[in-house]
N, C-alpha and C positions, 0 to 999 in steps of 0.2 A: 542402964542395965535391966530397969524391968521392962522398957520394952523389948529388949534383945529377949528376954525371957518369955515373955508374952506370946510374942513373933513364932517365936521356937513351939511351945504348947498350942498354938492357932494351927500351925502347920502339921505339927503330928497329927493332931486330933483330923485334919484333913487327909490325911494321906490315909490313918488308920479306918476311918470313916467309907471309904472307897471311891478311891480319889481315879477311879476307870474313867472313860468317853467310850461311848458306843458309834461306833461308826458303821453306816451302812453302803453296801457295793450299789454305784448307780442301775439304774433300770437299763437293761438293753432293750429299743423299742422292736416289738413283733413287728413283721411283715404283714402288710397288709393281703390277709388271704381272709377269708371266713370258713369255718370247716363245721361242716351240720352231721352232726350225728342222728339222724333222725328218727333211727326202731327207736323203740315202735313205733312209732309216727306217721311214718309210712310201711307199707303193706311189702310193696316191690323195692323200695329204695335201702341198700345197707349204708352207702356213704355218699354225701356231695358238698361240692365245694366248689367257690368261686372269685378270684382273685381280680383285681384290677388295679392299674398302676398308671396314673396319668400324666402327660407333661405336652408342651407346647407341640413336639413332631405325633402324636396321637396319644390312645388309650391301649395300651396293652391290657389282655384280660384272657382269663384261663375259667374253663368251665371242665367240671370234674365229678360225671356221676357214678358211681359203681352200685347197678342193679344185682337181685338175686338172678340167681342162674334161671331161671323162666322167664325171664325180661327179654324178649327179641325186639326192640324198638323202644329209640328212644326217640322225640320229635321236641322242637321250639326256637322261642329266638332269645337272644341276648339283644338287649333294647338299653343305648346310653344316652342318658337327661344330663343335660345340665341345671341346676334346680329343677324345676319340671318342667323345663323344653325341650322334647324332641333332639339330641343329636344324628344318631345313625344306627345303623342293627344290622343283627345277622341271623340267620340260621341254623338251626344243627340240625341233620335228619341222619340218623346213625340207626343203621339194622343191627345191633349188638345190647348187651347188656352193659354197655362198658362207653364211656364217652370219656376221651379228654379231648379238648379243642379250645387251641390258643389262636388270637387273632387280634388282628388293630381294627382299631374304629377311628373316626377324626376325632379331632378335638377341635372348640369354638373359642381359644382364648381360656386365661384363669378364670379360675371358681371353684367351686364345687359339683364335682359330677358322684351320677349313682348310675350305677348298672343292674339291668335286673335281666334275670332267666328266669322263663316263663312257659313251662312245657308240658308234656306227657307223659310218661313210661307206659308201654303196654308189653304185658302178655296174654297169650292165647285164652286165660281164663277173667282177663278184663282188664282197666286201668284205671290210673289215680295221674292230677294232676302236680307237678314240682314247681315250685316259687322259688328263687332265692335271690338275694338283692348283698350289694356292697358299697362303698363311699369311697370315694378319694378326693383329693384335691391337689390343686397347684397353681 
């Protein structure tokens, strides 16, 4: 009987105690984009971004700059390494203030690759150079 009683005062004292669990919602993983906010940072540049997504049939990748409105050229390449090997590149030569430009590249087998843009912007009153770089794997 006194452990029935015991039992019984263990448990109240538990429940009155706050006897909750916290539970938390799993993580939804982000896509892999990179998004630079860079004002100030840069002069001509409002927004740029650059995505890449890898797998056995190539590299999918998106490049995404929005200049100020006196931005008439943008120039560069997108250059993919796999660790720091050389894969393949490309281009972007766009007369606008405004670039988006999706493209495959190869791929050499798993690992880890990085992509980088590496360009220009000008306008009439001069220009600044744009970096930007992302990772994937597979």
């Amino acid at each position: 009987m006194k452990t029935k009683n015991l039992l019984i005062v263990v448990l109240v004292l538990c429940l009155s105690l706050g006897g909750s669990i916290t539970a938390f919602a799993a993580e939804v993983p982000e896509p892999n984009i990179e998004y630079l906010n860079p004002s100030p940072r840069f002069k001509y540049v409002m927004t740029a971004s650059v995505g890449l997504k890898v797998s056995s049939s190539g590299a999918g990748y998106t490049v995404t700059i929005n200049g100020i409105d006196s931005v008439n050229h943008i120039v560069g390449t997108v250059t993919l390494y796999k660790g720091s090997t050389y894969v393949d590149s490309a281009n972007i030569n766009v007369y606008s203030n405004y670039v988006n430009k999706s493209g495959s590249l190869k791929t050499t087998g798993t690992g880890n690759y990085k992509l980088t843009f590496v360009g220009t912007v000008y306008t009439n009153n001069g220009s600044e150079p744009l970096s930007l770089e992302i990772t994937d794997s597979y």
